[in-house]
C-alpha positions in Angstrom: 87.5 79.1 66.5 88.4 82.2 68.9 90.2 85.0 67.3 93.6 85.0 69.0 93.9 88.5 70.0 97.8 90.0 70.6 98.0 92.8 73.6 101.1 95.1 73.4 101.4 96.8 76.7 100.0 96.0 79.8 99.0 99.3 81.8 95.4 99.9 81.9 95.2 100.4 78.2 95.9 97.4 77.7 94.3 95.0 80.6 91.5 97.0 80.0 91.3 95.4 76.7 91.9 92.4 77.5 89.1 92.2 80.2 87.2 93.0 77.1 87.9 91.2 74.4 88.7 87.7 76.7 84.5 88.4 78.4 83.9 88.8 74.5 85.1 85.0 74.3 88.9 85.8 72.3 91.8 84.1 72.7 93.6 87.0 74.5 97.8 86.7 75.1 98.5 90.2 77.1 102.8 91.2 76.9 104.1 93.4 79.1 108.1 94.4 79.2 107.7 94.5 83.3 104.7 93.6 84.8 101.5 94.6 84.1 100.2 98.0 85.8 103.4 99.4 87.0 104.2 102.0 84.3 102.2 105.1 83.9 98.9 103.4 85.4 100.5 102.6 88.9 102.4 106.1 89.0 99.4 108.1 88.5 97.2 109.9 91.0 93.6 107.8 89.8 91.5 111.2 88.9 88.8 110.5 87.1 87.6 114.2 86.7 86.4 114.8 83.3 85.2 118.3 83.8 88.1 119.2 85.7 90.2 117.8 82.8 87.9 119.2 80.0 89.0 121.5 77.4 85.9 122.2 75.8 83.0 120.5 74.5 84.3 117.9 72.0 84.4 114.4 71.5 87.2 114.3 74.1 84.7 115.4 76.7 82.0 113.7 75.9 84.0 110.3 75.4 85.4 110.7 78.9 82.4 111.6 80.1 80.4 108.4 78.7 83.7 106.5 79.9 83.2 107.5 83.7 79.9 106.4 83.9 81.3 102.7 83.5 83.6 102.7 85.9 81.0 101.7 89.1 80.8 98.3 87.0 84.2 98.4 85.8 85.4 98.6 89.3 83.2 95.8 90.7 84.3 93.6 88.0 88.6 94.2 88.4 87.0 93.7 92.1 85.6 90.6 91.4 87.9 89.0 89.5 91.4 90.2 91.5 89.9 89.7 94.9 91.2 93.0 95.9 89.7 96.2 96.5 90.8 99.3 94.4 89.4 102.0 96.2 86.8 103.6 93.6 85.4 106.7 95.2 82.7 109.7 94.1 83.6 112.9 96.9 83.8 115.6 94.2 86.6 118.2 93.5 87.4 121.3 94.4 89.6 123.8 92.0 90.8 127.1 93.3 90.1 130.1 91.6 93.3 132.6 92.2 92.2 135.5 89.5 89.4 137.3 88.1 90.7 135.5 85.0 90.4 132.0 85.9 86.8 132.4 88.1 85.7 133.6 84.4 87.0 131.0 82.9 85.3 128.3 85.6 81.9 130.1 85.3 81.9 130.0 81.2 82.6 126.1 81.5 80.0 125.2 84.1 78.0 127.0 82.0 78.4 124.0 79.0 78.6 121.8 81.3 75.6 122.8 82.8 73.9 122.4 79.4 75.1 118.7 79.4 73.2 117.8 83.0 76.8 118.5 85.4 76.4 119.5 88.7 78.8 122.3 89.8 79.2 125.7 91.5 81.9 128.8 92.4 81.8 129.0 95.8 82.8 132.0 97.8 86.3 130.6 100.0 84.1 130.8 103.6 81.4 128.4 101.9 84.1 126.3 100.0 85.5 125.8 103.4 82.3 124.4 104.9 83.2 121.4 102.5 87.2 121.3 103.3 88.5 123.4 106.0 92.2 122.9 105.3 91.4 125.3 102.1 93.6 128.1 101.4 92.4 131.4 102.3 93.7 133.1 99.3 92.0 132.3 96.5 89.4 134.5 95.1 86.7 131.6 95.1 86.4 127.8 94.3 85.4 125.8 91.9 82.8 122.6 93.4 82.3 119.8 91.0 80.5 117.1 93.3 80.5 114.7 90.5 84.3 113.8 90.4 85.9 110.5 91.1 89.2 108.8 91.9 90.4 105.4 92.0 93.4 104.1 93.8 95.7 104.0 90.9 98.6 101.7 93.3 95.9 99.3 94.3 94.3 99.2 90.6 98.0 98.7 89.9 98.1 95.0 91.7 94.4 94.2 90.6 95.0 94.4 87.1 97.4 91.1 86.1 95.4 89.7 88.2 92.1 89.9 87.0 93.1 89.7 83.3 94.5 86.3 84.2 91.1 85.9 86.5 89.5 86.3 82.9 91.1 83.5 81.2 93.9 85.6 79.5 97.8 84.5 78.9 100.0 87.1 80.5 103.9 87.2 79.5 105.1 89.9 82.0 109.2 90.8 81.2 108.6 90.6 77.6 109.2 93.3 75.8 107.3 92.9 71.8 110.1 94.4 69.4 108.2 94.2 65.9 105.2 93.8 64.3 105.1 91.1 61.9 102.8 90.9 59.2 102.4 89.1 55.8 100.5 90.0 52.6 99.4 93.0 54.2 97.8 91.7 57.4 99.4 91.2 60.5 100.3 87.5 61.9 101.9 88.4 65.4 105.0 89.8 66.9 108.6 89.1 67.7 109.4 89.7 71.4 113.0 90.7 72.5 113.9 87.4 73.6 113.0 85.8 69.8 110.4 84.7 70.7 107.2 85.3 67.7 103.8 85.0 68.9 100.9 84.1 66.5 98.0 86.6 66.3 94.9 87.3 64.1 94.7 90.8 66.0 97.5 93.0 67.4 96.5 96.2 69.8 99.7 98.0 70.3 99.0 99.5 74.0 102.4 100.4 75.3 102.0 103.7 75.9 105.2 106.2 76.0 106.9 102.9 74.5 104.5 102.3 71.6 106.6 103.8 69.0 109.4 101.9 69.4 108.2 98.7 68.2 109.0 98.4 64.7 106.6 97.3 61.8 104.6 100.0 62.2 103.2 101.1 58.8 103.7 105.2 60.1 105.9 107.2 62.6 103.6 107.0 65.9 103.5 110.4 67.3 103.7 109.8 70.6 106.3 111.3 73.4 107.1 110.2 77.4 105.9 113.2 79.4 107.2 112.6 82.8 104.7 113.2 85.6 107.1 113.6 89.3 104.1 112.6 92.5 105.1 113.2 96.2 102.9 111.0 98.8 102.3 112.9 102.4 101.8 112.3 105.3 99.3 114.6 107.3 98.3 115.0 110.6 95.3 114.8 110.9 94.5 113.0 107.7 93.1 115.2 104.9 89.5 115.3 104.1 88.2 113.5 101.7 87.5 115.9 98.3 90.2 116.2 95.1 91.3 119.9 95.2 93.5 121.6 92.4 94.2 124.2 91.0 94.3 125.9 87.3 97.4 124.9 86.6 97.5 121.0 86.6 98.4 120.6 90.6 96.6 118.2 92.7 96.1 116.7 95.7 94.3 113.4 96.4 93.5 112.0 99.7 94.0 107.6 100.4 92.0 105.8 102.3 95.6 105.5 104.3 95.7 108.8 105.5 98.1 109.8 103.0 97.4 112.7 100.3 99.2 112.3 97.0 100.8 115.9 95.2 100.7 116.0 91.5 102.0 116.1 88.9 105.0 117.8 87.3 105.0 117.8 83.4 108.3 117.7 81.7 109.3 116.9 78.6 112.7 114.8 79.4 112.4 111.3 77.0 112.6 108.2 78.8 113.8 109.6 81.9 111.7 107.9 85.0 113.8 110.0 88.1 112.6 112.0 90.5 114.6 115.4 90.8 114.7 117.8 93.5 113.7 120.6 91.4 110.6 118.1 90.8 109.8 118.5 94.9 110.3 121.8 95.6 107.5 122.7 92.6 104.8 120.1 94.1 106.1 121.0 97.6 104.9 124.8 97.0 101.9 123.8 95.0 100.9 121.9 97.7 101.2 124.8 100.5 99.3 127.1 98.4 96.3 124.6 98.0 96.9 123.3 102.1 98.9 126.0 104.0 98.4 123.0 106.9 100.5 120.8 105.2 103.9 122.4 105.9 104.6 120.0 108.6 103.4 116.8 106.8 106.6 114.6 105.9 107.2 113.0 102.7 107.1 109.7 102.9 107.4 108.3 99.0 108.3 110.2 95.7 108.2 108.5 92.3 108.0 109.5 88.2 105.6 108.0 85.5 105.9 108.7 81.9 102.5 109.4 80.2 102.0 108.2 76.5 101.3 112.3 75.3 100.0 112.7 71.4 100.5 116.1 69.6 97.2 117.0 70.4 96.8 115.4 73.9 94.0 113.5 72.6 93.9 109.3 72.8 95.5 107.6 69.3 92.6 104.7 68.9 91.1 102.6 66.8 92.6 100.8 63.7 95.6 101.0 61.5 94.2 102.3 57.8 97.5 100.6 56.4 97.6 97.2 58.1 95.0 95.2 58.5 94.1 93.8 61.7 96.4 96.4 64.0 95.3 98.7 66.4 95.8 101.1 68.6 95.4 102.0 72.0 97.7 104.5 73.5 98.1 107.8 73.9 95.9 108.5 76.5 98.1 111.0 78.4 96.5 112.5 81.7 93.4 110.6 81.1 94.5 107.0 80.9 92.6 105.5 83.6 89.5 107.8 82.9 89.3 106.9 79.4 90.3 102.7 80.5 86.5 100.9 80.5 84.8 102.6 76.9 88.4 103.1 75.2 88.2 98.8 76.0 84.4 98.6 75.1 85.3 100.4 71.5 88.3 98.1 71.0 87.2 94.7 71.7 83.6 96.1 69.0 86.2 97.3 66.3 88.5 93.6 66.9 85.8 91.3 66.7 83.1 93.4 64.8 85.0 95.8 62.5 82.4 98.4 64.0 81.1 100.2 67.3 78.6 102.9 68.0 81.2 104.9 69.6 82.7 108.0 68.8 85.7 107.1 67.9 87.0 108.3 64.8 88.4 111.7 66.4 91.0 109.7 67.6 92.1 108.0 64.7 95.9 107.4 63.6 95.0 109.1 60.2 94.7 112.4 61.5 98.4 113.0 61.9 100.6 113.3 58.9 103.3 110.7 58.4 106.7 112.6 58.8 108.1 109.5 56.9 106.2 109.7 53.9 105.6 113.0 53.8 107.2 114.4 50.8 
């Protein structure tokens, strides 16, 4: 008999999972509170630029790293399965350099990073603008990873449901899971709002920001809404085609549709999903600095997301030490749709297998304390 498999949460956490696990022959049942992929997933710019994200070398790294060189085949199969392109591209990044400080900083990591087979340079601005001519002048040089990616996070958005239903899954979109039920020390489902209970043999709690607030958890789940404010543009001409950003968490990222997305804000404002003026004016000037060219391009759409943001910023995965047969897969912050197709791979191995050769005990639950028990 098929293990009946219970998703929490149905960003790309979770249908990434499910894809997984329901290819791995489970029973998979995928609940969402809205529908699936328009929380964090669909408000997100699609980066997937693990050097550009990096740290350090750590597990992080090296874990987003492995997880980016799945996405070709990841993308072909969401393809396949939703009949609808989602607009996977490799055209490399470009970060700006501003200080003597931060060129330091960009040589020591392409230095690593060199040591782990990444391409990557600091160009002088003239040469940097041989790749992008919209470039600021200003900074004192630029960064060039050619390795970095993006995906069309509002197209993957729409692809998702449908290929984790293209996969043979149940999806309940508009209902939120309240509680975790569980008897003799092993989960058996989950109560959604509506009373509702839902039979399980496995339950992967993947509701990112909302993931603590389902009850029955056996600990306190440290994990916070960060809210993340994105303008989309509209150029003239449209932009060319590389990521640029800067040092401080600013992006922009050209669509196919000649608009250029301007991330992201980071504020620390609970459940709170507005945009704000304040919000517009920051990406508004961050976007200047990186495209002094874009002061006549008109906004055209402005929306929040909420990333799921552990204490350390690093993903909360794997299994719950205290109740058997629940898991977790949230907390991906910033990375979320980088960290999608190996964070799924490592799930559906620990679910059905109780092992995997991935690195995945850095992100275990265990490593936080429990501000509940603690004495």
């Amino acid at each position: 008999m098929a293990a009946r498999v219970l998703i929490l949460g149905g960003g790309i956490a979770g249908c990434a999972a499910a894809l997984e696990l329901a290819g791995r022959g489970a029973a998979v049942t995928l609940v969402d509170r809205d529908q699936p992929g328009t929380g964090a997933t669909g408000a997100s710019a699609g980066m997937l630029t693990p050097q550009y994200e990096s740290g350090g070398p750590g597990p992080a790294f090296r874990f987003g790293l492995e997880s980016k060189a799945l996405w070709p085949g990841f993308a072909r199969r969401l393809e396949a399965l939703a009949q609808w392109p989602i607009g996977y591209r490799t055209d490399g990044m470009l970060v700006a350099n501003r200080t003597p400080e931060e060129e330091e900083g960009a040589r020591a990591a392409l230095a690593w990073q060199h040591e782990a087979g990444l391409p990557g340079e600091v160009m002088a601005p003239a040469e940097a603008r041989r790749l992008h001519p919209w470039l600021s002048p200003e900074p004192r040089s630029w960064t060039w990873l050619p390795a970095e990616a993006q995906v069309d996070a509002q197209r993957l958005a729409v692809a998702l449901a449908a290929a984790v239903r293209g996969a043979g899954a149940t999806v309940l979109a508009g209902k939120a899971a309240v509680e975790i039920l569980a008897v003799g020390g092993r989960v058996s489902g989950a109560l959604l709002e509506d009373g509702a209970r839902v039979p399980a043999d496995a339950v992967v709690l993947a509701a990112g920001a909302w993931s603590p607030l389902v009850r029955g958890l056996p600990r306190a789940l440290p994990v916070r809404p960060m809210r993340g404010q994105v303008l989309r543009l509209l150029p003239d001409p449209p932009a060319p085609w590389p990521l640029v950003a800067d040092h401080e968490g600013r992006y922009l990222v050209p669509r196919e549709n000649g608009t250029l997305l301007v991330g992201a804000t980071k504020e620390d404002v609970g459940y709170d999903d507005g945009v704000t003026e304040a919000g517009r004016a920051m990406l508004t000037t961050a976007a200047l600095a990186l495209f002094p060219s874009l002061e006549q391009a008109r906004v055209v759409e402005r929306w929040a997301g909420l990333r799921p943001m552990s204490p350390d910023t690093l993903p909360i995965l794997g299994p719950e030490p205290d109740l058997e047969g629940l898991f977790y897969a949230t907390g991906y912050g910033r990375n979320g749709i980088l960290f999608a197709p190996l964070a799924a791979r490592t799930m559906a191995s620990l679910v059905l297998d109780g092992r995997t050769d991935v690195e995945w005990e850095p992100f275990g639950v265990e490593r936080f304390a429990d501000p509940v028990s603690d004495p």
